[in-house]
N, C-alpha and C positions, 0 to 999 in steps of 0.2 A: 247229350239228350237225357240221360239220367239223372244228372244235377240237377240239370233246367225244367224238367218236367215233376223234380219230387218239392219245389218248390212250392205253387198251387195245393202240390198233396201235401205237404205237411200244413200249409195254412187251413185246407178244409178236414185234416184232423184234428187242429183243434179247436173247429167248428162242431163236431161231432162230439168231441169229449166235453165242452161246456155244454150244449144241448142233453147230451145225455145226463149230466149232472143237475141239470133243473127240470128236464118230461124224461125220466128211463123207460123207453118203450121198444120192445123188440119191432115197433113198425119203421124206425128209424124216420131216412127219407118221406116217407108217407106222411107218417104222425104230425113232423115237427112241421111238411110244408103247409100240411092242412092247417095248424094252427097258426101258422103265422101268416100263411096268402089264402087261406079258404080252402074247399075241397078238390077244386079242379085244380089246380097247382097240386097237392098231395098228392091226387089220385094219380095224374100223368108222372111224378116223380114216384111210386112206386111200380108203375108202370113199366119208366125207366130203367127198373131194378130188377125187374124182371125179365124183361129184355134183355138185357146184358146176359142173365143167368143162363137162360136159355139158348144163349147164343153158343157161350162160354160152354157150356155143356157138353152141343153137339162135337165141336172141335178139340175140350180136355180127352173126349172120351176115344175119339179117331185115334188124338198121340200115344194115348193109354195102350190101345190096341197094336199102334205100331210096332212101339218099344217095346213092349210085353215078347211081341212074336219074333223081333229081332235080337233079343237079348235070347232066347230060345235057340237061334241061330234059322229060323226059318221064315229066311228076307223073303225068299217066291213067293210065301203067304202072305206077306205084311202087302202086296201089292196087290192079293185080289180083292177086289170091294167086299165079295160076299164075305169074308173069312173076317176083313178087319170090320165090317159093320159089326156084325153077330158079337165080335169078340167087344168092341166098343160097347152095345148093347147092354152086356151084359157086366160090364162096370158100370154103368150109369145105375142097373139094375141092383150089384151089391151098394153102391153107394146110398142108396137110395134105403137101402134097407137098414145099414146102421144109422143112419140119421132118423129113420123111424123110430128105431130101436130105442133111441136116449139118449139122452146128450153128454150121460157118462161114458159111456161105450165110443159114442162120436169122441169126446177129446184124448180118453186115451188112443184111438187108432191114429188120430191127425198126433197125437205127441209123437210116436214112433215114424211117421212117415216122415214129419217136420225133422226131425234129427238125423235122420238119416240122410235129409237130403244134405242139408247144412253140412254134416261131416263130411262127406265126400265132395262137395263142391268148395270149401275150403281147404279138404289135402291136397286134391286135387291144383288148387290155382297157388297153392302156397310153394308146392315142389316146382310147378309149373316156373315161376319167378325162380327161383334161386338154381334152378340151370340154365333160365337166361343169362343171370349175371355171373353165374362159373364159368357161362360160356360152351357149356354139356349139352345145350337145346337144338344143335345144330345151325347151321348157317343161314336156314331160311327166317331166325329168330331175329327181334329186334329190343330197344329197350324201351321199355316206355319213355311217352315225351310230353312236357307239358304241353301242348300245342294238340291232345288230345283232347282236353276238358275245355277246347278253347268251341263256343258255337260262332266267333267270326267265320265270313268267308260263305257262309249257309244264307242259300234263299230264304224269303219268309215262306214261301214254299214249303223245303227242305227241313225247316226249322217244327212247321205247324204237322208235317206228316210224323217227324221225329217225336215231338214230345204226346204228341195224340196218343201213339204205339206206344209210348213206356206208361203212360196215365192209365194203358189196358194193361200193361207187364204188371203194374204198381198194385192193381185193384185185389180185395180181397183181405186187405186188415180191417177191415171195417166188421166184418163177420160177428168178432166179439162183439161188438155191442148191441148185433140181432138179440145177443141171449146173455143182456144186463141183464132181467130177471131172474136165469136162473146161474148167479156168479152171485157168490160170495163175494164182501163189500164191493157193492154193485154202484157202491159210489163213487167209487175211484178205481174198481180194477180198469173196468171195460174202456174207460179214457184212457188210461194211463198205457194197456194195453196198446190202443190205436196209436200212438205217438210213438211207444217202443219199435211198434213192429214197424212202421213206417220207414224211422233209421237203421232199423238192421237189414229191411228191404235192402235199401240204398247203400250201404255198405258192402252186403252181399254181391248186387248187384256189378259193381265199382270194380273190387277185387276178381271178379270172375270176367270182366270183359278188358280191364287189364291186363291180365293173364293170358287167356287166350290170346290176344292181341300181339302183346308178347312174344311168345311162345308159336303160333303158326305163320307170323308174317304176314303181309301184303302183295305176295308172289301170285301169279296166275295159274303155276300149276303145285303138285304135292297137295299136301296142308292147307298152304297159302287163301289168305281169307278171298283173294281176287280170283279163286278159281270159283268158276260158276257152277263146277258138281259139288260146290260144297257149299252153295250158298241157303241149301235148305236146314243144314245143318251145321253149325260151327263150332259147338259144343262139344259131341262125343268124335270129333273127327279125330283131337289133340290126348285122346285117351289112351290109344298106343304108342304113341310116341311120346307123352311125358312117363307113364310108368306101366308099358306093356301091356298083352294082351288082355289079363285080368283088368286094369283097368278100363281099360273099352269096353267091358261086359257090365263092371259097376256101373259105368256112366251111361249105358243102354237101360239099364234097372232104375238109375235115376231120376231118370226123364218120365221113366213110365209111373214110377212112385209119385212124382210132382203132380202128375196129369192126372192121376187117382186122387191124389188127396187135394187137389183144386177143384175136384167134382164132388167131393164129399162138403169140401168149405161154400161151395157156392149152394146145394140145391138146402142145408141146414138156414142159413139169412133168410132167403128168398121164401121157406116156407111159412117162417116166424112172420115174413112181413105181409103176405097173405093170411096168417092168421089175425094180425092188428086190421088189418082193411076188413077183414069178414068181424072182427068183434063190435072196430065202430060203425057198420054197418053200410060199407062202400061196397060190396061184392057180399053174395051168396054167405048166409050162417055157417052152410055145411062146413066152410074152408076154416071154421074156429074150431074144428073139433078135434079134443084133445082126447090120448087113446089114455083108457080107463087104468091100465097096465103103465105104458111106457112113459107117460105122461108127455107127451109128444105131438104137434099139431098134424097126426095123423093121416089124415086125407092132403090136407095142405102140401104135407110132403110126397105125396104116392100122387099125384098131380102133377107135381114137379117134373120127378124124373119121366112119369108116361108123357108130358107135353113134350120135353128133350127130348126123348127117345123119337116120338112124329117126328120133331125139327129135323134131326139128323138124317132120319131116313130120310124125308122129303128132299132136302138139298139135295144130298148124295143120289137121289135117281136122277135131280134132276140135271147135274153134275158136277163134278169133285169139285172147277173152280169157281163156283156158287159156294161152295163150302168155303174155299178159302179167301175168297170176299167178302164172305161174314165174320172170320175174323180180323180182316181189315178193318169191315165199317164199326166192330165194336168199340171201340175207341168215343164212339159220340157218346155212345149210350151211358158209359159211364162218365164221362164228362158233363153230360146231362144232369144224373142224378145226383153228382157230387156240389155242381153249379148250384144246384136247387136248395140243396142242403147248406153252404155256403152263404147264400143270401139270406136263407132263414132263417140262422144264428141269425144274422144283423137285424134283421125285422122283429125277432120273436124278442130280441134285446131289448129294442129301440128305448122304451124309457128308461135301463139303468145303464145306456152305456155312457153317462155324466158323470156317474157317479163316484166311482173313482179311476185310475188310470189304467189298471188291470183290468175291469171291464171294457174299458176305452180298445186296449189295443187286443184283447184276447176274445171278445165278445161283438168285437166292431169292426177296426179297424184291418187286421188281419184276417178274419175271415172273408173280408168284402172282397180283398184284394184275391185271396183264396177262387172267391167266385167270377170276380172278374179272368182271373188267370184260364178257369174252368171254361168258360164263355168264349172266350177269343180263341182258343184250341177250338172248340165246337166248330165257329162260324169258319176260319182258315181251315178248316180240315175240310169240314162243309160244302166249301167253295170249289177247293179243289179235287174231290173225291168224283164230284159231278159230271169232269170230263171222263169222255165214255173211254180213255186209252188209259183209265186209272184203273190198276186190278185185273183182273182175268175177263171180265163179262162185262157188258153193256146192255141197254135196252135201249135201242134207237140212239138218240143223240145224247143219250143219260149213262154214266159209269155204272155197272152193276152194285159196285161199292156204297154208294148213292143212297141207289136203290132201298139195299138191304138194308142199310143203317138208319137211313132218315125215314125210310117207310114201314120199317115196325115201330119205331117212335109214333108215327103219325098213323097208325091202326090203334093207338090206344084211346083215341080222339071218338071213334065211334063205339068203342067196347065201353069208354067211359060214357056216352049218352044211353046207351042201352040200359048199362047200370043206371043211369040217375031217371031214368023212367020206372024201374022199377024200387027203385031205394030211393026213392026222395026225401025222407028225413038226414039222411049223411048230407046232401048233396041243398040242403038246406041250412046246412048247419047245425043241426038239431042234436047230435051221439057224440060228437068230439068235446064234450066241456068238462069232462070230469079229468082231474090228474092218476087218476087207482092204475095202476100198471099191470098190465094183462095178466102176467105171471108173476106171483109175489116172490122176491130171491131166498135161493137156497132151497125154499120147499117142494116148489114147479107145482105147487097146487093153483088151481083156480080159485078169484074173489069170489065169495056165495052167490054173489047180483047174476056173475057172469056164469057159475055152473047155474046158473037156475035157467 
């Protein structure tokens, strides 16, 4: 599922990385769809993107809290709602504030959280293999087999649930290029960025479900991945028993590091791209406002985490597996926004991609396929999410899954008319024709036109 799902993802990164080489605009999604399919294609694919954020939010922030309190040794707590809300909360909350803060401050904390996790999840699965094959792993062990990487045998079913979920594992390289403007050569890091991170995703990925795999078996009880008390977590279960008690405590620390620094990577994008929608004039001014100090889309961002912060509560009263049905149905949403992005490389191309063959396949050809790949995940996920025995919750003869995912996609439909009632020049056409990129790089100053 991970091969077969980073597939589409690396074609729609480098849909993003030629995109961004000819419009650099932290609205990303937004920007490019508006200019190549009009503004109601844009507006719903930033829409998309925030969506996702918000989704992604309430739930990094649950795990944060979990593993925080269990890496503490204080499981009783990680179980009462009030305890792990408040503690969830209140990550959403520091994150929220270093991304306020600046985007200096932002990269060096994601540099230490990134490292840390990569370290440990690489010693981890690298000891994990070599006493499978010393034969030190114990008997519940097995060895890897190719007949692993194989998707024969998988329903189209089975296939479209699998690659949906890694397309939600996968999301989140794309961040760098909310904030080409303020990266040094902003003409090539932020693509080149997208592309890197993508394969070391996949590599990462590869190695650490091999490993496991490995290493706990397909036994029902122990370890073993077919016991059902361990099917919420597969991860920190193999921590004691590859390298002792300390490492069960790193890999509790791990988890909750990840879930922090995916709440810091997502609410940074998301506000950059409400700041592009508020500059061309698709949503409210206020959301362009840059703090005078940090230089920072300010409000855009402190909007962010307080709308997370509602979501999360909201589900969670109304209950836990409502929460975890939304991160089931996030899977469209980012499939959605990536779809859109996808096709409009190809559109926005359209008259050079003749020109030579590098356009041809890198500006056309592939990305098309990228967005077709994006699309078909959507509608087989779609299809099948709908039955009300998918997921934890239902609403009448509807899956809660459903629900959640296709119905805040399809609340942006009336948020976007609201908006084009009152902004009718965006939504006319009128504010997207200039190329001047919201934040000029390296300086994080505003163009004069736009502080004026």
């Amino acid at each position: 599922m991970f091969i077969l799902a980073f597939i589409p993802m690396l074609l729609v990164a480098i849909a993003y990385r030629d995109l961004n080489r000819a419009a650099p605009d932290c609205g990303t999604t937004f920007t490019w769809g508006t200019k190549a399919f009009g503004p109601i294609v844009g507006w719903l694919g930033g829409w998309g993107l925030a969506v996702s954020a918000i989704i992604v939010l309430a739930n990094v922030a649950e795990i944060a809290a979990i593993y925080t309190l269990r890496f503490f040794g204080l499981d009783d707590l990680a179980e009462n709602p009030v305890i792990k809300v408040s503690l969830g909360i209140v990550f959403i909350a520091i994150m929220t504030y270093i991304s306020y803060r600046g985007i200096v401050i932002s990269e060096r904390v994601q540099a230490v959280l990134v490292s840390f996790q990569f370290i440990v999840l690489v010693v981890m699965s690298v000891i994990a293999l070599v006493r499978v094959y010393s034969g030190s792993a114990g008997p519940q062990a097995v060895h890897p087999e190719l007949s692993w990487f194989s998707p024969f045998g998988l329903s189209a079913q089975e296939l479209a649930a699998g690659v949906i979920l890694c397309i939600f594992i996968y999301r989140g390289w794309d961040s760098c290029l909310a904030v080409t403007e303020e990266t040094k050569d902003a003409d090539k890091t932020p693509g080149r960025a997208a592309l890197i991170s993508t394969v070391i995703l996949l590599f990462t990925y590869l190695i650490v479900a091999v490993a496991i795999q490995a290493f706990a078996g397909f036994a029902d009880t122990g370890i073993g991945l077919a016991n059902e008390e361990n099917s919420d977590d597969v991860l920190t279960i193999v921590g004691e028993p590859v390298l002792g008690v300390v490492m069960a405590y790193v890999l509790l620390l791990t988890v909750a590091v990840s879930a922090a620094s995916s709440t810091q990577t997502t609410i940074l994008p998301t506000a950059r791209g409400a700041l592009a929608m508020a500059v061309y004039g698709a949503i409210p001014k206020r959301f362009a406002n840059i703090h005078h100090r940090y230089r920072t889309p300010s409000f855009a961002t402190l909007v962010m985490g307080i709308t997370s912060i509602g979501f999360y509560v909201v589900l969670t009263v109304i209950s836990a597996n409502a929460l975890a049905d939304s991160i089931a149905s996030l899977g469209l949403a980012v499939a959605f926004y990536y779809g859109i992005t996808a096709f409009s490389c190809v559109w926005y191309f359209r008259r050079t991609l003749f020109t030579s063959a590098r356009h041809f396949f890198m500006r056309g050809l592939l990305p098309l396929l990228g967005g077709i790949g994006m699309a078909a995940a959507f509608h087989e996920s779609a299809k099948d999410m709908i039955d009300p025995d998918y997921g934890f919750t239902s609403f009448g003869p509807i899956g809660g899954v459903f629900v959640i995912g296709v119905g805040m996609l399809a609340l942006g439909v009336p948020l976007m008319i609201a908006c084009a009632v009152r902004l009718r020049a965006f939504f006319r056409g009128e504010t997207l024709n200039e190329d001047t990129p919201i934040l000029v790089p390296e300086t994080g100053e505003l163009p004069a036109a736009l502080s004026e």
